[in-house]
C-alpha positions as a LaTeX table, in Angstrom:
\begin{tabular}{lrrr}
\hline
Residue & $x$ (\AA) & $y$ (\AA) & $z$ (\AA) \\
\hline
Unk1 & 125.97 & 106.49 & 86.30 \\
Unk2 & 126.35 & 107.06 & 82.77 \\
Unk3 & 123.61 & 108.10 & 80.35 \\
Unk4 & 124.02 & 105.05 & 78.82 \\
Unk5 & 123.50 & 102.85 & 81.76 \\
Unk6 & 121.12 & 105.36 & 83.20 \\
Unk7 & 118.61 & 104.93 & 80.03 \\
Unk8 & 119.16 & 101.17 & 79.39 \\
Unk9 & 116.18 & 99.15 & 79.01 \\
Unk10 & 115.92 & 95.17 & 78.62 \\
Unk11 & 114.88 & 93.62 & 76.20 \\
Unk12 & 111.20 & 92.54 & 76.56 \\
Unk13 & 110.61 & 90.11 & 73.61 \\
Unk14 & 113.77 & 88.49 & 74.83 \\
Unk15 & 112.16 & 88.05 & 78.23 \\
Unk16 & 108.73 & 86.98 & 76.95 \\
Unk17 & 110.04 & 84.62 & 75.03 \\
Unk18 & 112.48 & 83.29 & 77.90 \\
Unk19 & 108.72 & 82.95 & 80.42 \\
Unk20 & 107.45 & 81.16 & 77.90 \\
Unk21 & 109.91 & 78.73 & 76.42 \\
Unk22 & 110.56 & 77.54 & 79.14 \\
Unk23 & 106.65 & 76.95 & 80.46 \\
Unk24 & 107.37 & 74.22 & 78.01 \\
Unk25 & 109.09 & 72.18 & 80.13 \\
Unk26 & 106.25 & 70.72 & 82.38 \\
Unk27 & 103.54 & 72.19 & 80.55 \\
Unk28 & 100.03 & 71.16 & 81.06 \\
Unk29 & 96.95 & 71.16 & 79.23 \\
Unk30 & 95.55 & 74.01 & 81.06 \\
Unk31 & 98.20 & 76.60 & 79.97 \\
Unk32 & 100.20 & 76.19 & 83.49 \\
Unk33 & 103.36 & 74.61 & 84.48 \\
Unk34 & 103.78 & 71.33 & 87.01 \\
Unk35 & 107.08 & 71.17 & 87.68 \\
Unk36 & 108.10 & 70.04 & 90.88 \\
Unk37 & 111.66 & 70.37 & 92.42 \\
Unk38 & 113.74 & 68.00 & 91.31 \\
Unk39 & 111.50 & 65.96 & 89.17 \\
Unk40 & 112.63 & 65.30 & 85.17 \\
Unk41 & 111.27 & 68.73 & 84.40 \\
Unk42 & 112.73 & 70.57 & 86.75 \\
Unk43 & 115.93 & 68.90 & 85.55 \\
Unk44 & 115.08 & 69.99 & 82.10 \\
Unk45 & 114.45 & 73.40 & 82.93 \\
Unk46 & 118.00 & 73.66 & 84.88 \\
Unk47 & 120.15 & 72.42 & 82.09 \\
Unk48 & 118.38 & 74.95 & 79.53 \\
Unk49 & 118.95 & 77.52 & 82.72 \\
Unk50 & 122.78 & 76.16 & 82.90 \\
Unk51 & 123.44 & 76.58 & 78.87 \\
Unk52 & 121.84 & 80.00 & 79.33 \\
Unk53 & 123.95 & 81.37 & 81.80 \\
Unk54 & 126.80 & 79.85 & 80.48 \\
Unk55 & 126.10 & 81.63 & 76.94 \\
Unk56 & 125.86 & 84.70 & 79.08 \\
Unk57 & 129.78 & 84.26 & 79.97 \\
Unk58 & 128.84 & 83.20 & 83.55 \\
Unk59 & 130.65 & 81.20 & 86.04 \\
Unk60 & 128.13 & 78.34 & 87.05 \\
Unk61 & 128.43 & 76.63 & 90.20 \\
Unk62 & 125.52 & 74.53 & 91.78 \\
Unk63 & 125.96 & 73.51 & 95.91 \\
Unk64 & 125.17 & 70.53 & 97.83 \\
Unk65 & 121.29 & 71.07 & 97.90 \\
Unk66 & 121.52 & 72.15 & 94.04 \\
Unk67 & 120.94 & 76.00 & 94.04 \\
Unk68 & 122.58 & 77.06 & 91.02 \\
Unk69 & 124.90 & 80.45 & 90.81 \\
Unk70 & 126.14 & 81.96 & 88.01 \\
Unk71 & 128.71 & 84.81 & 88.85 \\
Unk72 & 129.14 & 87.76 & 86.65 \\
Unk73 & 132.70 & 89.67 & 87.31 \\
Unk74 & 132.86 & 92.89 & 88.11 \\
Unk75 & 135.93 & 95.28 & 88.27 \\
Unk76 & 136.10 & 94.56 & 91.93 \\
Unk77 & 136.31 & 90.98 & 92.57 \\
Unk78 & 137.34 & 91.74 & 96.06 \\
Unk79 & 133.88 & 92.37 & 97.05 \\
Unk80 & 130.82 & 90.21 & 97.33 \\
Unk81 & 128.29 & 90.23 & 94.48 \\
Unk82 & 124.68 & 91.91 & 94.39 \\
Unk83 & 122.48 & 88.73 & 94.30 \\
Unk84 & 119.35 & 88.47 & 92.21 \\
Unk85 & 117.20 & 85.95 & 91.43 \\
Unk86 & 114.32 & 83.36 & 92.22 \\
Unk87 & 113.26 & 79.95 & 91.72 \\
Unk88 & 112.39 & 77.94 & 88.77 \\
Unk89 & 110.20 & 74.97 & 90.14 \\
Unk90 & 106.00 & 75.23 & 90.61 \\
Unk91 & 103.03 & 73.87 & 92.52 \\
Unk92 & 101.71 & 70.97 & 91.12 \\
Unk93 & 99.32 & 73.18 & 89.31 \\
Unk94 & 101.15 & 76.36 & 89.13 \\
Unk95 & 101.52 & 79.07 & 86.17 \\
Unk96 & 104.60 & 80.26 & 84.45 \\
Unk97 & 105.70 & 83.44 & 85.90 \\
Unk98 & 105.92 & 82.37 & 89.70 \\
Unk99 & 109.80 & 82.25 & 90.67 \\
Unk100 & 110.31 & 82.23 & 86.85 \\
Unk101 & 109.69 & 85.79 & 86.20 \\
Unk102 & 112.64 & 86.70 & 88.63 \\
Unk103 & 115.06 & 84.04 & 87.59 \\
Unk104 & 114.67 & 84.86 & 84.09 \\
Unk105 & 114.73 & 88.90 & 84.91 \\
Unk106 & 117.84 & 88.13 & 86.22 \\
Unk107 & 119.42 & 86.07 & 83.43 \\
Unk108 & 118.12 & 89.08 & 81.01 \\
Unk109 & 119.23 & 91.71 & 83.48 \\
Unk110 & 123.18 & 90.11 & 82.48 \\
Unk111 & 122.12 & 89.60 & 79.04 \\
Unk112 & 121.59 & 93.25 & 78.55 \\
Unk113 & 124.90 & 94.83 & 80.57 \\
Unk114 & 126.30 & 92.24 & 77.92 \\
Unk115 & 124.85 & 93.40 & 74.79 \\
Unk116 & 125.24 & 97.27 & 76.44 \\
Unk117 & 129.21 & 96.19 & 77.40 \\
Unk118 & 128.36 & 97.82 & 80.82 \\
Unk119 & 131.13 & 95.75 & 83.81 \\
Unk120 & 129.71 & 96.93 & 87.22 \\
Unk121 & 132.24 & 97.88 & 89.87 \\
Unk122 & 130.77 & 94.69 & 91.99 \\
Unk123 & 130.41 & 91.51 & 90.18 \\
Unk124 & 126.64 & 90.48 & 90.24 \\
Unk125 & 125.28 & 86.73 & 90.50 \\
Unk126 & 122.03 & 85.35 & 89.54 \\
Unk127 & 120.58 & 82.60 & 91.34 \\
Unk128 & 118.32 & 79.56 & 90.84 \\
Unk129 & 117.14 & 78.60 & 94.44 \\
Unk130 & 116.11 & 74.85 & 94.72 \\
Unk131 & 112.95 & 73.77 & 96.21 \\
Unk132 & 111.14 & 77.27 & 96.69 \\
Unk133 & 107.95 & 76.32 & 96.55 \\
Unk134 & 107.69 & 73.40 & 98.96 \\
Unk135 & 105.19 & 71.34 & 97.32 \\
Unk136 & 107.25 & 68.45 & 96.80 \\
Unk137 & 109.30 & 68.26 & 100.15 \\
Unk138 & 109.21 & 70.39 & 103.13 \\
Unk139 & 109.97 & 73.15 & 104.00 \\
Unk140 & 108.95 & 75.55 & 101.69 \\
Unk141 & 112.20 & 77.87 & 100.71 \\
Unk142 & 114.19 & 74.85 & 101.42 \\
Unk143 & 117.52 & 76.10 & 100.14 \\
Unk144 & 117.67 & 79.48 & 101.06 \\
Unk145 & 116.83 & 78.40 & 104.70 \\
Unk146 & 119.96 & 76.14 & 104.68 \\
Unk147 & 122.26 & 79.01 & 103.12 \\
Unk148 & 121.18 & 81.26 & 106.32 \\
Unk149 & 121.27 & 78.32 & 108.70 \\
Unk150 & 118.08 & 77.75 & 109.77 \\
Unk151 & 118.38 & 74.00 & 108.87 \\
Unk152 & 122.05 & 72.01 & 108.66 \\
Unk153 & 122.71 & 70.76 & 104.81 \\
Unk154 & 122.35 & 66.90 & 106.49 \\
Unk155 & 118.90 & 67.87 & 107.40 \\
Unk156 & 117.52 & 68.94 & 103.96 \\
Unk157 & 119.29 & 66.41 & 102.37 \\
Unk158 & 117.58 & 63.67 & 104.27 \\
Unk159 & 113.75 & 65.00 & 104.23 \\
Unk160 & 111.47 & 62.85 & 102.21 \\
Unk161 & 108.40 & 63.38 & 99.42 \\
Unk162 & 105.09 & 61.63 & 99.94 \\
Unk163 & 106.77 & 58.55 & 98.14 \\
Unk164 & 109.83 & 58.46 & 100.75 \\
Unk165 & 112.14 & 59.75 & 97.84 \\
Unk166 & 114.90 & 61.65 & 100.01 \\
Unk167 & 116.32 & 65.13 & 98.75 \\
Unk168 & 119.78 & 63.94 & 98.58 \\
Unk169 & 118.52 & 60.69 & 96.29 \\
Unk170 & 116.41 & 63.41 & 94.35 \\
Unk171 & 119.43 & 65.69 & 93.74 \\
Unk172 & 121.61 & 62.56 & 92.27 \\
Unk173 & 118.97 & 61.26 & 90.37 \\
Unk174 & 118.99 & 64.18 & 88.24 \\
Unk175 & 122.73 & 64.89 & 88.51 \\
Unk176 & 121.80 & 68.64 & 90.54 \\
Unk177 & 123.78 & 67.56 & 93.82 \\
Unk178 & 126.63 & 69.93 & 93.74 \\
Unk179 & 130.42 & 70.07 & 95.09 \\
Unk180 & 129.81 & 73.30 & 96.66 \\
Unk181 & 128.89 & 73.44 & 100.07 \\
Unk182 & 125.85 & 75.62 & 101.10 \\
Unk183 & 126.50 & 78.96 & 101.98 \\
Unk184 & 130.15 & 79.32 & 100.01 \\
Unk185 & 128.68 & 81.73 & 97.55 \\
Unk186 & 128.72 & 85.52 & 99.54 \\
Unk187 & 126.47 & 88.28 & 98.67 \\
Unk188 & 126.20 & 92.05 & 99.26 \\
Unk189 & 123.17 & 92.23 & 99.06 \\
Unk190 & 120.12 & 90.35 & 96.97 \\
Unk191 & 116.91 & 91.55 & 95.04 \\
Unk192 & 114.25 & 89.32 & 94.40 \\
Unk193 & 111.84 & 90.64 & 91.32 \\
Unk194 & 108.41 & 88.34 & 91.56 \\
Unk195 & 105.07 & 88.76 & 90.58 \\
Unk196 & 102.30 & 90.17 & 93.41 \\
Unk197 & 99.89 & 86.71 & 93.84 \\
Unk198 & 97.88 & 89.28 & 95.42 \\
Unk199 & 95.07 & 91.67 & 94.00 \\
Unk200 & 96.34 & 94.68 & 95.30 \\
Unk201 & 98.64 & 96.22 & 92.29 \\
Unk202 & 95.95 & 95.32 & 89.91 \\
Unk203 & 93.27 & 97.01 & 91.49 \\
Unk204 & 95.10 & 99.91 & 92.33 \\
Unk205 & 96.82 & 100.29 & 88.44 \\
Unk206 & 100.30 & 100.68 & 90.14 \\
Unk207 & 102.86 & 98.82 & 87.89 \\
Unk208 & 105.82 & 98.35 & 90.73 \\
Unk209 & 105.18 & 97.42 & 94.25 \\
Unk210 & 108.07 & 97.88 & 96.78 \\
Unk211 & 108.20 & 95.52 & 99.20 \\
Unk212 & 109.10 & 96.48 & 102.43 \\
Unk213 & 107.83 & 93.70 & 104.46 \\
Unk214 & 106.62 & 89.75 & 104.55 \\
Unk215 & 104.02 & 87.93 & 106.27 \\
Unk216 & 105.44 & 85.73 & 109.50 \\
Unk217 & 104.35 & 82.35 & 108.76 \\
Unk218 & 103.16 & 79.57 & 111.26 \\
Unk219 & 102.50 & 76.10 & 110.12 \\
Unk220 & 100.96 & 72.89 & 112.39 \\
Unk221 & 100.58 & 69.39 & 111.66 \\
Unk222 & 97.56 & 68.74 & 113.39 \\
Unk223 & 95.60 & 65.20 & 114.48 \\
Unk224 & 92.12 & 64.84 & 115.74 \\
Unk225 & 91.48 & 61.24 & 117.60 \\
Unk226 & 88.00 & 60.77 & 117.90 \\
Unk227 & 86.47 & 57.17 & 117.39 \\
Unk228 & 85.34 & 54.94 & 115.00 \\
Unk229 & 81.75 & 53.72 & 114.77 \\
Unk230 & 79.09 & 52.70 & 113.00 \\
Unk231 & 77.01 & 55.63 & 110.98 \\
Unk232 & 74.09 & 53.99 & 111.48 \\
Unk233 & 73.36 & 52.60 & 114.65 \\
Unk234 & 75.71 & 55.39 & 116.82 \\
Unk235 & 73.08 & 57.89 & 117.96 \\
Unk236 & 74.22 & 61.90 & 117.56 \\
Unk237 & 74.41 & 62.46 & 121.14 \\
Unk238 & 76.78 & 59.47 & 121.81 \\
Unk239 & 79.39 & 60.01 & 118.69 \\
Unk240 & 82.97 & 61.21 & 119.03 \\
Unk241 & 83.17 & 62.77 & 115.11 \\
Unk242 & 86.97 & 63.63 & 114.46 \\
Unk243 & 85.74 & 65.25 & 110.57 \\
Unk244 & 82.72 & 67.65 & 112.81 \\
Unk245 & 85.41 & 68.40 & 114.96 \\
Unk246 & 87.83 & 69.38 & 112.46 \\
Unk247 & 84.81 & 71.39 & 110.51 \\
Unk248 & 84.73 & 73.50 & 113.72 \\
Unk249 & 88.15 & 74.05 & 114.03 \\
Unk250 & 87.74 & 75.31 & 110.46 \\
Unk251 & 85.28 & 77.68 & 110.87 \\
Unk252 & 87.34 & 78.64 & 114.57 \\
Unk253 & 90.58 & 79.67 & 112.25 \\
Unk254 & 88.82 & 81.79 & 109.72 \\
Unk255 & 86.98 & 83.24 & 113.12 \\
Unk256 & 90.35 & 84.17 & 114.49 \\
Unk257 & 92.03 & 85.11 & 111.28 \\
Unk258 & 89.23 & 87.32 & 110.93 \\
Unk259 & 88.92 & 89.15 & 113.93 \\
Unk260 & 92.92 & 90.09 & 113.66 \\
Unk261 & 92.34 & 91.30 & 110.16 \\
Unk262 & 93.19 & 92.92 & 108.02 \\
Unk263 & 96.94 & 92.26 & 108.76 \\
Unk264 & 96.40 & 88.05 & 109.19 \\
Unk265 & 95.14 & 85.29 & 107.20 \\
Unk266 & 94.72 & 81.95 & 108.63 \\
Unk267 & 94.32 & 78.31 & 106.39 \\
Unk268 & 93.51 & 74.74 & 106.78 \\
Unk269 & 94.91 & 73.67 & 103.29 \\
Unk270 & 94.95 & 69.63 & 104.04 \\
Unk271 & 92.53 & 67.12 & 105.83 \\
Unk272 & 93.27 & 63.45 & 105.64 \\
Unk273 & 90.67 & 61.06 & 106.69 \\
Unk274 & 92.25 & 57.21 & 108.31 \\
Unk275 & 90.63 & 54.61 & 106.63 \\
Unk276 & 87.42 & 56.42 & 105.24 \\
Unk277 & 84.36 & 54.36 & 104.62 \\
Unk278 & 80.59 & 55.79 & 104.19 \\
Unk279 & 79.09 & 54.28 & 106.65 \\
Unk280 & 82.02 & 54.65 & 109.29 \\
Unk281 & 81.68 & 58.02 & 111.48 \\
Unk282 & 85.43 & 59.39 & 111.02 \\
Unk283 & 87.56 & 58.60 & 114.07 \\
Unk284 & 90.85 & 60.03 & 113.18 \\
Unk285 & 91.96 & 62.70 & 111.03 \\
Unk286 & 95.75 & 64.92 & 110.26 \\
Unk287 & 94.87 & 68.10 & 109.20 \\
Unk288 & 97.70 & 70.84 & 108.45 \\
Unk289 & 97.43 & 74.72 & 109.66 \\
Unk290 & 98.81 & 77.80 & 108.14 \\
Unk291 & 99.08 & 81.20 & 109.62 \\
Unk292 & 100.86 & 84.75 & 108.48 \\
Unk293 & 101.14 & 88.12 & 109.53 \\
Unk294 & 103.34 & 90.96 & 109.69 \\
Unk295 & 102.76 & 91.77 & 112.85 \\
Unk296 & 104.52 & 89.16 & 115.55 \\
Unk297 & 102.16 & 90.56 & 118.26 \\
Unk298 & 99.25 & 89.36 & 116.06 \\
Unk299 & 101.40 & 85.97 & 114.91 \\
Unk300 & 101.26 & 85.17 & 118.87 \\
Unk301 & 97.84 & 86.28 & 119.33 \\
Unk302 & 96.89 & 83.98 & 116.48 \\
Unk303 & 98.77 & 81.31 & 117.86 \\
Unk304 & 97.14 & 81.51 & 121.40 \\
Unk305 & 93.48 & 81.89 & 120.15 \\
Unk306 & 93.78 & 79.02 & 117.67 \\
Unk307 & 95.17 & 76.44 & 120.80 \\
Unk308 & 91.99 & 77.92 & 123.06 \\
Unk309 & 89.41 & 77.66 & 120.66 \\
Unk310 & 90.76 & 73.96 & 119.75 \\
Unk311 & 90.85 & 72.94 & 123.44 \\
Unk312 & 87.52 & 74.01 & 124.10 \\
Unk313 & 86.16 & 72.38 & 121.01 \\
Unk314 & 87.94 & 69.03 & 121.70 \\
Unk315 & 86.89 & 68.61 & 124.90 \\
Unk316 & 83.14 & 69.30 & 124.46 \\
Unk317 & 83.29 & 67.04 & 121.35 \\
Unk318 & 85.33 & 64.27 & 123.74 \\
Unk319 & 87.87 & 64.29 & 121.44 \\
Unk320 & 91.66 & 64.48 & 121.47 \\
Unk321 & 93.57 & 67.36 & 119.52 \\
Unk322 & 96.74 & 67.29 & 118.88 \\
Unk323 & 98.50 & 70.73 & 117.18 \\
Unk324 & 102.57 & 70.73 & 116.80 \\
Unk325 & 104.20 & 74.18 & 115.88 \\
Unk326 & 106.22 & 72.29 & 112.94 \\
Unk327 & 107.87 & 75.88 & 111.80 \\
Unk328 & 107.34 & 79.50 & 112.75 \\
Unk329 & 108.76 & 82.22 & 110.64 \\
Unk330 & 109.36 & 85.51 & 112.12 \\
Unk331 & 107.81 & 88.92 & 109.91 \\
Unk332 & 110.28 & 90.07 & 107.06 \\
Unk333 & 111.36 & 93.67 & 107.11 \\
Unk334 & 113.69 & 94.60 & 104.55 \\
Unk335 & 116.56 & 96.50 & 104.12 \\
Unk336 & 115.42 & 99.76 & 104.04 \\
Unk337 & 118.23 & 101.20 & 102.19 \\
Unk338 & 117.53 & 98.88 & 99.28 \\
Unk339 & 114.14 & 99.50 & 99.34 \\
Unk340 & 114.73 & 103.19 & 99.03 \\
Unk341 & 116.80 & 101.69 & 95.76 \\
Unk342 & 113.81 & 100.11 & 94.47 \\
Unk343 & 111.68 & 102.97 & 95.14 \\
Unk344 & 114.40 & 105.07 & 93.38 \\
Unk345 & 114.58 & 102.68 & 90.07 \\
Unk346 & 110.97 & 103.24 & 89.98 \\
Unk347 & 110.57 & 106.28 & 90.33 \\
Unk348 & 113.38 & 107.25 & 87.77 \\
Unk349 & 111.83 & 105.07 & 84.78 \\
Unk350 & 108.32 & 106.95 & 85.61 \\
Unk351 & 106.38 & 103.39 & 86.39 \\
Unk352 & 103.48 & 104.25 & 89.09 \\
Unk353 & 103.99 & 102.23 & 92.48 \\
Unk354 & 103.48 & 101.73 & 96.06 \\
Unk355 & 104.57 & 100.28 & 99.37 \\
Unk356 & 103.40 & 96.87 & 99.88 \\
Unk357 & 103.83 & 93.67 & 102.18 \\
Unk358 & 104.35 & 90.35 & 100.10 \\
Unk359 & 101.61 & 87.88 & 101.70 \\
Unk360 & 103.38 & 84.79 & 100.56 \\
Unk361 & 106.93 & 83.97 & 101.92 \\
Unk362 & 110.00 & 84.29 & 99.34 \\
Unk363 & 113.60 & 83.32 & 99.30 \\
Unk364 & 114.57 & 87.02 & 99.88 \\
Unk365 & 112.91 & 86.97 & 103.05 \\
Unk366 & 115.23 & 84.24 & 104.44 \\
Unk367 & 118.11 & 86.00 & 102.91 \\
Unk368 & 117.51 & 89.21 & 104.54 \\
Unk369 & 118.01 & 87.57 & 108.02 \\
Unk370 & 121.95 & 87.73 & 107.00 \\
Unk371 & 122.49 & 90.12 & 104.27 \\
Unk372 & 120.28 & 93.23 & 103.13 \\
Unk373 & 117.98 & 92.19 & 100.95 \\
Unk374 & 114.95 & 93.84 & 98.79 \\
Unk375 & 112.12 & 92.88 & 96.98 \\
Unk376 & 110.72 & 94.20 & 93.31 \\
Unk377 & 106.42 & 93.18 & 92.83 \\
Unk378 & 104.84 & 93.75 & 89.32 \\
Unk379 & 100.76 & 92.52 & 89.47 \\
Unk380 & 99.13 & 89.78 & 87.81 \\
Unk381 & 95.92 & 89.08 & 86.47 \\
Unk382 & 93.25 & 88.75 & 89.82 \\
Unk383 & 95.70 & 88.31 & 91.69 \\
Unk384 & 96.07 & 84.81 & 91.16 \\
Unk385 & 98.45 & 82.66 & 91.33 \\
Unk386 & 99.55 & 78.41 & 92.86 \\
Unk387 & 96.87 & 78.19 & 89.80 \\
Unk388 & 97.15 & 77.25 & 85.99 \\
Unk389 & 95.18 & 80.79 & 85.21 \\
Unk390 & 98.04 & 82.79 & 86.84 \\
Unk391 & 98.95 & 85.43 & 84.24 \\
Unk392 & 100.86 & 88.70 & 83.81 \\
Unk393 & 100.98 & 91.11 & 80.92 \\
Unk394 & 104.43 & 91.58 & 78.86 \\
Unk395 & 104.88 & 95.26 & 79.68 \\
Unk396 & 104.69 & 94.47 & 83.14 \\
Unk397 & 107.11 & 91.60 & 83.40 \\
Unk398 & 109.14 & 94.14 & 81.50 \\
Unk399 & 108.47 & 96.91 & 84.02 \\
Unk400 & 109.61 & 94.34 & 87.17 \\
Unk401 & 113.21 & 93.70 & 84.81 \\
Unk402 & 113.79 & 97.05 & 84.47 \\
Unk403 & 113.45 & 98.20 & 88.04 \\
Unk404 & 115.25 & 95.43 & 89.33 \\
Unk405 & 118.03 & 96.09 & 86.51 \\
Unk406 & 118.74 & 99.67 & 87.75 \\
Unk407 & 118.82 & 98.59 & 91.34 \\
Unk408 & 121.54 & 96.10 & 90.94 \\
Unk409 & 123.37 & 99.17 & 88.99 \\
Unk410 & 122.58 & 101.32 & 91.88 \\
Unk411 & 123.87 & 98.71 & 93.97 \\
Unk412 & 126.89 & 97.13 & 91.98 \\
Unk413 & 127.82 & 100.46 & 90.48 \\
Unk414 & 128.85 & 100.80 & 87.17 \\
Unk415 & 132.97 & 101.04 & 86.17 \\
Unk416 & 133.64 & 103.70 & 84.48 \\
\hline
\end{tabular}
């Protein structure tokens, strides 16, 4: 590598002010962002996303479930790009730098190999990956699951929001349904750059984290069918409580969860009640399970402990349980040559880091199942995030460009 590319930096401000002018587009009052896939803001944010990348000088092409690509040449067209990227839509209440920070690294990454009039021997293309998050329709990493074939096109297209709003209508009714079909755009490789949502970074002062694994996730849709009676007059002996039930089951996960720690975490994020009244004892409730680890010895362990302790439960409260494995995601473990690249980007611009295992599930980890893949962490403020408060720091987001700049050059090579 040159000395020029070797001591390039990006430009910070101009990523700082990317984050946050575009946090404008489904801003709330509480300093986050809602903006969920495919809504009017998320449209907004793609078009200002489109312009940018066009400005750039890149090719833009967006494919049937409306992930959007824009292709940088390199000197060697006959080779697949290095992919890098994210995702651009939140939680309902999320912050801006989730997805964001890694879709906008990305778009600076090109806008500084531009300004620096660096071509890489491999073109490069930066991606916009729709429906990340999952908070809108399901499953979470929606797109990216499609591209490796997890789920047909026809599938995704037809799942459905809480209001029965279909993908596919979503996708026309804010003109993001592309020509392309999923999958046509190849990589060499991809590098995801995201911010930590855990404490970990933050409380160790370590500025990079190089991920070398992800969680395995399970999810359940679960249903309790107890019965119906009156609160008053149905003595505590004689009552068939679906909501007591479901308060054990509760406590039973973070039992489980806890006796496989550290490596597992185990959640019961929704609990709908049928028809609730005050004075009607709760006879049927949905309730929604969520399970990770890195380990899959400790995924099936979790699995079989959780279906014992919820049979045993059910039938001393007389109760019927119902629990349906709706998606099971194996543990990530990346690339390891592209983690060494991380590790080497790091190490190179003297930013302190560490190993670590990304607890919430990414695009890149569906992408590694069928290309090498990598992933770049920089920390943020207690380790929150999914939360309005989510924050990082400006030298930090800066950090995360920079290492995941001088991977891709790594990667791509630079023409001489």
């Amino acid at each position: 590598m040159s000395r020029a590319a070797s001591n390039l930096q990006i430009d910070s401000a101009r990523l700082w002010g990317a984050i946050h002018e575009t946090a404008k587009f489904g801003a709330t009052p509480k300093g986050g962002v809602r903006r969920l896939t495919l809504s009017a803001e998320d449209k907004q944010v793609r078009d200002w996303f489109r312009k940018a990348c066009e400005d750039a000088g890149l090719e833009v092409h967006v494919d049937a479930l409306g992930s959007m690509f824009g292709l940088r040449k390199g000197r060697d067209m006959s080779k697949p790009p290095i992919g890098l990227g994210s995702h651009l839509d939140t939680q309902p209440t999320g912050g801006k730098y989730d997805g964001v920070l890694g879709t906008l690294a990305a778009l600076e990454v090109v806008r500084t190999l531009n300004d620096a009039g660096i071509e890489t021997e491999m073109p490069i293309c930066i991606c916009n990956w729709t429906n990340e998050e999952g908070s809108r329709f399901a499953p979470a990493m929606m797109a990216s699951a499609a591209y490796v074939g997890d789920f047909t096109t026809d599938d995704i297209l037809s799942r459905k929001d809480a209001e029965g709003v279909t993908v596919g209508d979503a996708l026309d009714s804010i003109g993001y349904r592309g020509a392309t079909p999923v999958g046509t755009q190849k990589f060499s490789g991809f590098v995801e750059l995201h911010i930590e949502q855990g404490p970990i970074l933050e409380a160790e002062n370590k500025t990079i984290g190089v991920v070398d694994s992800g969680q395995g996730v399970l999810w359940y849709d679960g249903k309790i069918t107890g019965f119906e009676s009156h609160a008053g007059s149905t003595p505590m002996p004689l009552r068939r409580d679906a909501l007591a039930t479901l308060s054990e089951i509760v406590l039973a996960m973070e039992s489980i969860a806890r006796k496989h720690g550290p490596n597992a975490v185990g959640t019961i994020g929704e609990a709908v009640i049928a028809n609730p009244s005050r004075n009607v004892i709760p006879g049927e409730i949905a309730f929604t399970v969520d399970c990770r680890s890195a380990d899959a010895a400790i995924m099936d362990a979790l699995d079989k402990d959780l279906r014992a302790a919820i049979a045993e439960i059910a039938a001393r409260r007389k109760v019927e349980v119902a629990l349906d494995l709706v998606w099971r995601k194996p543990p990530t473990h990346f690339d390891p040559k592209l983690v060494d690249a991380v590790e080497n980007a790091a190490e190179q611009l003297g930013y302190s880091h560490r190993r670590i295992t990304s607890g919430a599930g990414h695009d890149a980890c569906n992408l590694n199942t069928m290309m090498p893949a990598a992933m770049v962490f920089v920390p943020c403020k207690d380790g929150i995030s999914h939360n309005e408060l989510e924050d990082a720091t400006q030298p930090d987001c800066a950090a995360g460009a920079n290492v995941l700049m001088h991977t891709v050059l790594a990667l791509a090579g630079v023409a001489s």
